[in-house]
C-alpha positions as MATLAB code, in Angstrom:
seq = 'XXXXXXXXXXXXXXXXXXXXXXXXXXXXXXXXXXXXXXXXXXXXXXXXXXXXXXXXXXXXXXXXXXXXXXXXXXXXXXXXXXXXXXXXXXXXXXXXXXXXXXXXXXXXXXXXXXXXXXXXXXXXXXXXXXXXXXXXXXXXXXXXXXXXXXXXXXXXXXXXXXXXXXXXXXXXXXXXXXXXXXXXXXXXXXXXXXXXXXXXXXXXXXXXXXXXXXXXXXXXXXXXXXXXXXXXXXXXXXXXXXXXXXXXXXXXXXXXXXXXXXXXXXXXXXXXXXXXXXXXXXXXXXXXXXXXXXXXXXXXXXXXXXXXXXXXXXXXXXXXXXXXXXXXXXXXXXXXXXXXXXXXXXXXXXXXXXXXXXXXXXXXXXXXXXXXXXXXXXXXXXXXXXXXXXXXXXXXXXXXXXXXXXXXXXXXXXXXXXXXXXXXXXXXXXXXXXXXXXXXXXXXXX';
ca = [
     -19.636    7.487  -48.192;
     -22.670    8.171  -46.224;
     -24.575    4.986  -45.128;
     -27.762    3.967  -46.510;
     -31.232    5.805  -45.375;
     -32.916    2.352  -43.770;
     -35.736    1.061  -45.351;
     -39.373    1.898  -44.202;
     -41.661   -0.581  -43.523;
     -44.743   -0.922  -45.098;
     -48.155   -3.186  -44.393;
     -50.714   -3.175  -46.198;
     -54.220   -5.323  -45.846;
     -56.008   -6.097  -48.504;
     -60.255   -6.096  -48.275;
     -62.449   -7.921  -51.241;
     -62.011   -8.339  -54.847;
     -58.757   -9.351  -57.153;
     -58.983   -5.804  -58.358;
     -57.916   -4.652  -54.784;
     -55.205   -7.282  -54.952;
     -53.687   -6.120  -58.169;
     -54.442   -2.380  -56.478;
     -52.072   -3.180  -53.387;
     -49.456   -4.313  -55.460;
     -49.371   -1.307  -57.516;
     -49.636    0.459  -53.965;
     -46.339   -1.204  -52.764;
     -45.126   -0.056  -56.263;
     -45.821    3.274  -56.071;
     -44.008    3.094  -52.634;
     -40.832    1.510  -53.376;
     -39.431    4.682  -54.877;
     -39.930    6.560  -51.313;
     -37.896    3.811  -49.612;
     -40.448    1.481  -48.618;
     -40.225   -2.035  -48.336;
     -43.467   -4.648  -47.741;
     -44.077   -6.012  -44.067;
     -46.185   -8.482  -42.887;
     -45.908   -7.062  -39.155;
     -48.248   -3.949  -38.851;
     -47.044   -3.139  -35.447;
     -43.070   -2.658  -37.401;
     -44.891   -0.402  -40.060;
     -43.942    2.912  -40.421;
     -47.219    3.100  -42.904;
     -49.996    1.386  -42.805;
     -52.456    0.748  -46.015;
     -55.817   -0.520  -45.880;
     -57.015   -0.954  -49.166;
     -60.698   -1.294  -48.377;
     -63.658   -3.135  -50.236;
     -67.522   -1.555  -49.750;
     -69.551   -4.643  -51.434;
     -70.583   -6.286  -48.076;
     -71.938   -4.851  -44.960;
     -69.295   -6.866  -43.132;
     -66.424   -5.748  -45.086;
     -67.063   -2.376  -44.136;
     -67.155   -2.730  -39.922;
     -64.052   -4.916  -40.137;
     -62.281   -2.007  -41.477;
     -63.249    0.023  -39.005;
     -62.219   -2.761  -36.378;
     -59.159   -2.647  -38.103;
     -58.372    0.672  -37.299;
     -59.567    0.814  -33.911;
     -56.530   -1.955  -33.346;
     -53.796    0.044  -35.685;
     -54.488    3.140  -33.851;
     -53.448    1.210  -30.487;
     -50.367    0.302  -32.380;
     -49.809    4.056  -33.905;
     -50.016    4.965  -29.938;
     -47.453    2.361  -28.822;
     -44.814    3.295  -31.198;
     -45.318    6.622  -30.617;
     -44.424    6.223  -26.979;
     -41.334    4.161  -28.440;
     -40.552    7.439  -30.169;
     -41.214    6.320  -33.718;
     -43.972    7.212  -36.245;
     -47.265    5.510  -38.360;
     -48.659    6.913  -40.648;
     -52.336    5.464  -41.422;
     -53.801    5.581  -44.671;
     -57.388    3.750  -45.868;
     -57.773    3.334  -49.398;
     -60.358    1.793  -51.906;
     -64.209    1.526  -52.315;
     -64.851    2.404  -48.451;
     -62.150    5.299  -48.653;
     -64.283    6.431  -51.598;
     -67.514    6.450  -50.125;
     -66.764    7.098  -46.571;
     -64.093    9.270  -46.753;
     -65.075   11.970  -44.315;
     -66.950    9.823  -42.027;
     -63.951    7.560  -41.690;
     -62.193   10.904  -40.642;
     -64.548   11.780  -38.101;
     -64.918    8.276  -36.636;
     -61.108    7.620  -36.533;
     -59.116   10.517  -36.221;
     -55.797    8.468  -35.920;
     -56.298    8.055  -39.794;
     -53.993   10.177  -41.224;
     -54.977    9.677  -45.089;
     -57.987    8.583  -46.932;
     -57.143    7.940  -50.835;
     -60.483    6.678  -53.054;
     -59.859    4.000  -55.718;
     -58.364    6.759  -58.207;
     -55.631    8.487  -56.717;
     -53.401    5.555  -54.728;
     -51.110    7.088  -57.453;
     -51.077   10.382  -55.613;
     -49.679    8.474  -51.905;
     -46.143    9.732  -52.000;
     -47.140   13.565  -52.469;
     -50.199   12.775  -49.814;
     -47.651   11.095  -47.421;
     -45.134   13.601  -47.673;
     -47.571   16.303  -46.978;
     -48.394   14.641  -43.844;
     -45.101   14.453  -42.709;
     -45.021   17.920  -42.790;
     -48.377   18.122  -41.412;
     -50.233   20.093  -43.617;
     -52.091   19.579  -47.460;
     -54.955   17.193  -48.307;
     -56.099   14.523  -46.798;
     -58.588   13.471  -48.881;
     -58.052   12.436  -52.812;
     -60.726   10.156  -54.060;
     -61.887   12.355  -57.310;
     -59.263   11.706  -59.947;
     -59.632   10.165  -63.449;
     -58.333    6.760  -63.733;
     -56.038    7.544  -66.598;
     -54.177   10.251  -64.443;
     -53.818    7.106  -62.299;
     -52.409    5.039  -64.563;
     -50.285    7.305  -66.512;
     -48.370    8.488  -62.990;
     -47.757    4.794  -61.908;
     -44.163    3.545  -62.602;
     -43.820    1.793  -65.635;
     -41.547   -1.119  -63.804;
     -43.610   -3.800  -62.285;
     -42.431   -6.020  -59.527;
     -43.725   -9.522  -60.730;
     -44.760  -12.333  -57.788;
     -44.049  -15.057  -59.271;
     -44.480  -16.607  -62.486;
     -48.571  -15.277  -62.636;
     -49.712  -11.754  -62.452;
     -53.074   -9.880  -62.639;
     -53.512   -6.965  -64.687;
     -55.911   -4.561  -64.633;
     -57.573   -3.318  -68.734;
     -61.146   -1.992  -67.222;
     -62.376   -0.103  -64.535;
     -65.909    0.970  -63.220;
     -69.533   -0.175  -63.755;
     -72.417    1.536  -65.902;
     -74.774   -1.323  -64.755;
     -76.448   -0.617  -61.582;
     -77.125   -3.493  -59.990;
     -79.805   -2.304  -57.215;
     -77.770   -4.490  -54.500;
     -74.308   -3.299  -55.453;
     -72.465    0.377  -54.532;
     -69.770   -0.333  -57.159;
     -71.290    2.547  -59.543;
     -70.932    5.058  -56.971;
     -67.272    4.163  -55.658;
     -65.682    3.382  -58.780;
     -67.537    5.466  -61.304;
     -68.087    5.000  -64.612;
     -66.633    2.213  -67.138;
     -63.556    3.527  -68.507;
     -61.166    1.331  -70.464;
     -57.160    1.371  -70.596;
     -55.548    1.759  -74.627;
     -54.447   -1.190  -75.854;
     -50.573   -0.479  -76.106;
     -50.737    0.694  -73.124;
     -51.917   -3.067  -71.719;
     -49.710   -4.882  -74.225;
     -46.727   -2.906  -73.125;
     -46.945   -3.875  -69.852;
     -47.922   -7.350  -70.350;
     -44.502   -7.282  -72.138;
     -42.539   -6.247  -69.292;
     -44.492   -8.626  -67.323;
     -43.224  -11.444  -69.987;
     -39.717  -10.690  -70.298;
     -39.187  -10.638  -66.105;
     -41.075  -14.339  -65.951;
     -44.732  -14.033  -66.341;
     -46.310  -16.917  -67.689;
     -49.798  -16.130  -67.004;
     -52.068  -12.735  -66.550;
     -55.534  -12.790  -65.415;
     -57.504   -9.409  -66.761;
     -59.304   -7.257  -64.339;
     -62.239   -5.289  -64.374;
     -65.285   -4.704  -62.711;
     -66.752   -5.333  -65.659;
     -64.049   -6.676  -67.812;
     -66.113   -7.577  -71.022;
     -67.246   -3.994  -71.081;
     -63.297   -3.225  -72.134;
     -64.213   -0.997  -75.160;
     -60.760   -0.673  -76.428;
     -59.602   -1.080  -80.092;
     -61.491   -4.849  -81.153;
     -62.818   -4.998  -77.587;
     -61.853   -7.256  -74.745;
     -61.802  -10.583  -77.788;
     -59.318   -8.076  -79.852;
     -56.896   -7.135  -76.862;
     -56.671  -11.160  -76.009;
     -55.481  -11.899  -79.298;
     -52.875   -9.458  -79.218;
     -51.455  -10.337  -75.719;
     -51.438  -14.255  -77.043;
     -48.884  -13.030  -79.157;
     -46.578  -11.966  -77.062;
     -43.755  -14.584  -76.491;
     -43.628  -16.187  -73.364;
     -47.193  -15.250  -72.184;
     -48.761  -18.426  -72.547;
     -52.248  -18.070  -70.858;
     -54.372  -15.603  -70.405;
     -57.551  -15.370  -68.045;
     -60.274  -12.481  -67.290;
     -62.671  -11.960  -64.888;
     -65.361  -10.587  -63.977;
     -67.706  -10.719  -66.569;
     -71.251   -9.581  -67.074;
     -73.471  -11.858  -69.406;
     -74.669   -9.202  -71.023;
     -70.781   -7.832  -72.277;
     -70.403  -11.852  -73.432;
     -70.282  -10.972  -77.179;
     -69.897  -13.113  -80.476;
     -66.057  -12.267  -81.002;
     -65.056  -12.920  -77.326;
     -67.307  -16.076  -77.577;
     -65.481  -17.055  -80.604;
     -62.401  -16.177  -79.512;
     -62.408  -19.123  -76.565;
     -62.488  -21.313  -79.356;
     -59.680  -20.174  -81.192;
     -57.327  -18.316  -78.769;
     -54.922  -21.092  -77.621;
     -54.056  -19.283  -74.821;
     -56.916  -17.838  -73.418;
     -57.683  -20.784  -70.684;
     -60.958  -22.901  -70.542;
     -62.149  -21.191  -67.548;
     -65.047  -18.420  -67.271;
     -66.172  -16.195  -64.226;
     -70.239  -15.606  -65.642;
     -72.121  -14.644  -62.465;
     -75.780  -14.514  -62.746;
     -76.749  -14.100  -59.312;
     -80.059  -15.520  -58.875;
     -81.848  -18.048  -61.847;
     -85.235  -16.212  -60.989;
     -86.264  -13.502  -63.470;
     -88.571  -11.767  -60.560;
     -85.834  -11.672  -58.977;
     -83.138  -10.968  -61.858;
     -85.321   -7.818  -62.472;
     -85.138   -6.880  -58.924;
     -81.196   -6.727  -59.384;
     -81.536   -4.625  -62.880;
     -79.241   -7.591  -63.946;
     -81.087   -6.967  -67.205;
     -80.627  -10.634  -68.802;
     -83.016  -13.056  -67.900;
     -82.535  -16.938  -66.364;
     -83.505  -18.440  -70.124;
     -80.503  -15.884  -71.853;
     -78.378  -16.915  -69.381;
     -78.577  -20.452  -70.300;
     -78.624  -19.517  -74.228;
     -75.233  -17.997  -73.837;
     -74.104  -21.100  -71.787;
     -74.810  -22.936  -74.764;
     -73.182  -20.768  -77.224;
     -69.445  -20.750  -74.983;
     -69.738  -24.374  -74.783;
     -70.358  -24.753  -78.548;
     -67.297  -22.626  -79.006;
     -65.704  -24.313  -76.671;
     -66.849  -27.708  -75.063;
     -64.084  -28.095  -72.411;
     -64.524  -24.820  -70.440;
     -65.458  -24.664  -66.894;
     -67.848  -21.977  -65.798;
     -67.791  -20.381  -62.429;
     -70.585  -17.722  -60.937;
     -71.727  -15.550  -58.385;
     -74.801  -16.255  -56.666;
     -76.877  -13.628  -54.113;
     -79.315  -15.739  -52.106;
     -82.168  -14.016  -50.100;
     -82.639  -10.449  -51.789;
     -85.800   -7.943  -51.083;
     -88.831  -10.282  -52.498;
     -87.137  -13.925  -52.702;
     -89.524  -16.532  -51.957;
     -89.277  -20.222  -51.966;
     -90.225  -20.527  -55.595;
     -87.493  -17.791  -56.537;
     -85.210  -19.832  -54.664;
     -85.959  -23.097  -56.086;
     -85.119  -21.486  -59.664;
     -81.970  -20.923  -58.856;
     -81.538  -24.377  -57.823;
     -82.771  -25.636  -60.885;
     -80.681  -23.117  -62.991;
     -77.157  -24.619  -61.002;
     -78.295  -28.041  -61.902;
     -79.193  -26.743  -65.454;
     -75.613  -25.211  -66.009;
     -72.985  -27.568  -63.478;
     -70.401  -25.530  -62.322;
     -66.384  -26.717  -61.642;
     -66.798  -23.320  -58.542;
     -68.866  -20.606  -57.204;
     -69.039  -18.115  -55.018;
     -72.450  -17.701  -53.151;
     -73.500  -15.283  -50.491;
     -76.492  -13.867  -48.595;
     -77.898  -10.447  -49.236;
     -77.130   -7.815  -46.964;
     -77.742   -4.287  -46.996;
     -75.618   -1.733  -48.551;
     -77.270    2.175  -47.585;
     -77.461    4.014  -50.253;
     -77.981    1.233  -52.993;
     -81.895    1.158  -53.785;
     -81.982   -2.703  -53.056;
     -81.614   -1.241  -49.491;
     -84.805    0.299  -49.477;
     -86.534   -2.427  -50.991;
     -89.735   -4.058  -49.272;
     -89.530   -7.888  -48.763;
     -86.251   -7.837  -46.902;
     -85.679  -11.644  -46.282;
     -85.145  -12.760  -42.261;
     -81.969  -13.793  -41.617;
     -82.807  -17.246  -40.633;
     -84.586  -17.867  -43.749;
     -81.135  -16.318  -46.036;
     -78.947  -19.289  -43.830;
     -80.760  -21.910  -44.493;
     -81.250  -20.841  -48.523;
     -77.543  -20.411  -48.400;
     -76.460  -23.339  -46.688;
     -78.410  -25.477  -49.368;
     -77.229  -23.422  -52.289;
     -73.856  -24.406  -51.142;
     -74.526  -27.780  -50.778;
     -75.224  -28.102  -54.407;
     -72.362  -26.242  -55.779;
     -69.976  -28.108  -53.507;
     -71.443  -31.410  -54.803;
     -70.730  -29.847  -58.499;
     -67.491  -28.847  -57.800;
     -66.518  -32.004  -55.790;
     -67.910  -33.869  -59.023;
     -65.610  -31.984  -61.528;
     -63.011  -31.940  -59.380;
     -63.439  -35.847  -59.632;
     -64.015  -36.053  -62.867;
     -60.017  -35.005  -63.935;
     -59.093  -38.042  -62.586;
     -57.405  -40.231  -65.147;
     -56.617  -37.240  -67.457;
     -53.550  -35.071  -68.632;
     -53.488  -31.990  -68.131;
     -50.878  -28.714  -68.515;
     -49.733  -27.809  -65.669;
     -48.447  -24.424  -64.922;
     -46.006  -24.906  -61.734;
     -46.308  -21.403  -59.417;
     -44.604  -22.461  -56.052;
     -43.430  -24.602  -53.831;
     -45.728  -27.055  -51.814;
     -46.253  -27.398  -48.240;
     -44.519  -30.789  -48.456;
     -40.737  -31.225  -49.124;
     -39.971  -31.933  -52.705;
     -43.961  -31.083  -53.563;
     -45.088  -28.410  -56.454;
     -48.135  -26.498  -56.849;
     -49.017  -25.353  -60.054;
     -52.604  -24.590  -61.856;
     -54.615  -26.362  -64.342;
     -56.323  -25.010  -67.434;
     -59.671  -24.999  -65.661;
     -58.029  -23.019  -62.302;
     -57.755  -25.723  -60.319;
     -54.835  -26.418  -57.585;
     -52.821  -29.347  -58.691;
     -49.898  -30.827  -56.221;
     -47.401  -32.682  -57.621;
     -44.081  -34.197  -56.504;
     -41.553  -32.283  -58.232;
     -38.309  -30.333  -58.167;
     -38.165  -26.529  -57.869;
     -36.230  -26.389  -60.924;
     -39.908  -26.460  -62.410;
     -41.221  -23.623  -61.417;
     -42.576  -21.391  -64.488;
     -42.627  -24.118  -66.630;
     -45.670  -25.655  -67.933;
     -45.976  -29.401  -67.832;
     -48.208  -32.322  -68.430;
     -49.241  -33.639  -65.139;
     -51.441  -37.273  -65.121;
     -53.854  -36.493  -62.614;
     -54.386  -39.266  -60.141;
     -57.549  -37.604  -57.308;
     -59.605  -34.983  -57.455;
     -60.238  -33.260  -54.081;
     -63.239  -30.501  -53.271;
     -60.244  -27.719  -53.947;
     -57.486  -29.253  -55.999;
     -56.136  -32.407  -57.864;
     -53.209  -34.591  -57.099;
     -51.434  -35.749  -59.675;
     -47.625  -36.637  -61.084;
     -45.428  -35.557  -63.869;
     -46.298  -37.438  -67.259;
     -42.191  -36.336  -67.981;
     -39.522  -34.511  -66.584;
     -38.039  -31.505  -68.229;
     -34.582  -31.492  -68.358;
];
């Protein structure tokens, strides 16, 4: 018998959003097939992935950092007489494709958001040196339809993407233009692989999408919830991100009827300003905002909200700002996720007049921040004294500790064995920290 080809190594880095996330796992899926197994040493990697994110100005010149350093590494091991292959994929990939080729010629692939399906073809044309090097225009059902139906599960939660694209065009954001249009997965083909995902150990899936309460699927995102809650062994069920104005009567009703669709709800709004709302083409207004607040709440009083907040966009001024104070305080949030405005070219915020100085975006910031770390801090608090399900997901840093999640997405540490893992528990919860609870087992499973 001949002995075995040895495994390639494969690292790939991860940029942004949970969709990327769930993207570089089907990535490393798509790979395993070609003999590739995961690294977390670049400078071992016989291909290297970066699966890029184009939101924030930032993002963007890391990745080209990045590759500055991985084309140092590409040099040393080919003086060791071994081969890298480079590849950038995602939202930059998409909308920078040649220009990433001209600025970094080391770059051996670019592959946009729709057509990581198409990397073994792409990488085996490269090893032969000829063929495309460029594949960002494909559908995103050809995507899906050529990834393998077996799913590699990490650990007892997995994300799962039902939606992709955005017909909403935010003036600050360049998701339109990398991702395309809103385009929805069928139904059986999401429950079928939830299924697989149950019956290898999945307790929990979080749904993806840009906009994920666009899904437009058969009943809509509230319908396709109801019919992964009954699937056996899949005992929660999350989503995000939302846009208010997707948040519709049956998926409002259904978080007060769905069992296992958590308490826990990604609603950005941005700004609580409607000058400034309009500005952004958000196209709901600070007051609807806080209508539909009270409409989740009535359908379900428990749930913890969570948003997105831009601080300092073209034409903010101190009473713009001040709204969205007052809108936090208005709402209370258990987490948030708050940043300053910066640039994106080509977006038509970009061109905007009233660009904010950058001194004046820190200081908005840093008090923005304040507040929603006082709210979280305060919720966080709050679970102190109660008992809550517990889903355990790993081990602690701590001998003998467990970390699982709570309903509301909070971190909860727990003295446990490892014999727990997967299982869902009641957990007494003893402190609430800024970012998780402590707590201990209300009784042990046998």
């Amino acid at each position: 018998m001949s002995a075995p080809a040895p495994e390639k190594r494969l690292y790939i880095k991860t940029y942004g959003c949970q969709m990327n996330v769930y993207d570089s796992e089907r990535m490393a899926d798509v790979l395993a097939p070609l003999g590739y197994g995961v690294t977390d040493a670049p400078e071992e990697a016989d291909l290297v992935v970066l699966n890029t994110c184009h939101i924030r100005e930032k993002a963007t010149e890391k990745v080209y950092s990045e590759l500055g350093q991985i084309k140092r590494l590409k040099a040393a091991r080919a003086e060791a007489g071994a081969s890298m292959t480079i590849a950038v994929a995602g939202c930059v990939a998409q909308a920078e494709g040649e220009e990433i080729m001209r600025r970094q010629p080391a770059v051996d692939l670019v592959v946009g958001p729709q057509a990581y399906h198409q990397l073994p073809e792409l990488i085996a044309r490269a090893h032969r040196a000829r063929g495309e090097r460029l594949a960002a225009d494909f559908a995103p059902e050809d995507k899906f339809d050529a990834l393998p139906a077996e799913r590699r599960p990490n650990g007892v939660t997995a994300f799962l993407t039902v939606q992709e694209g955005c017909d909403k065009f935010c003036t600050f954001c360049v998701v339109p233009y990398t991702r395309g249009e809103e385009w929805s997965r069928p139904v059986e083909a999401i429950v079928a692989e939830a299924q697989a995902l149950a019956d290898k150990g999945v307790r929990e899936v979080t749904l993806l999408g840009q906009n994920v309460n666009a899904y437009a699927g058969e009943g809509g995102l509230a319908g396709l919830v109801r019919r992964l809650a009954r699937i056996e062994g899949l005992d929660r069920i999350r989503y995000t991100t939302s846009h208010p104005r997707d948040m519709d009567e049956a998926l409002i009703a259904a978080h007060g009827e769905v069992e296992a669709l958590m308490p826990y709800l990604h609603l950005p709004v941005q700004a609580g300003s409607d000058k400034v709302l309009r500005a952004m083409n958000r196209a709901h207004t600070a007051d609807s905002y806080l209508r539909l607040v009270e409409k989740i709440r009535a359908a379900r009083p428990d749930i913890a909200l969570s948003g997105d907040f831009i601080v300092g966009f073209p034409g903010e001024r101190d009473a713009d700002f001040e709204a969205t104070l007052q809108l936090v305080r208005e709402v209370g949030y258990a987490s948030a996720f708050s940043f300053k405005y910066s640039r994106r070219p080509g977006t038509p915020a970009a061109a905007m007049p009233g660009q904010v100085a950058e001194e004046v975006k820190a200081e908005r910031l840093a008090r923005l921040q304040a507040l929603l770390d006082e709210q979280q801090r305060a919720f966080n608090a709050a679970q102190a004294g109660s008992t809550l399900p517990v889903l355990f997901e790993k081990a602690g840093r701590h001998p003998g500790q467990l970390v699982g999640r709570s309903p509301y997405l909070q971190s909860v540490h727990v003295d446990a064995p490892e014999r727990l893992i997967g299982q869902i528990l009641p957990v007494v919860i003893e402190a609430g920290a800024r970012n998780s609870l402590s707590g201990a087992l209300a009784m042990v499973a046998a």
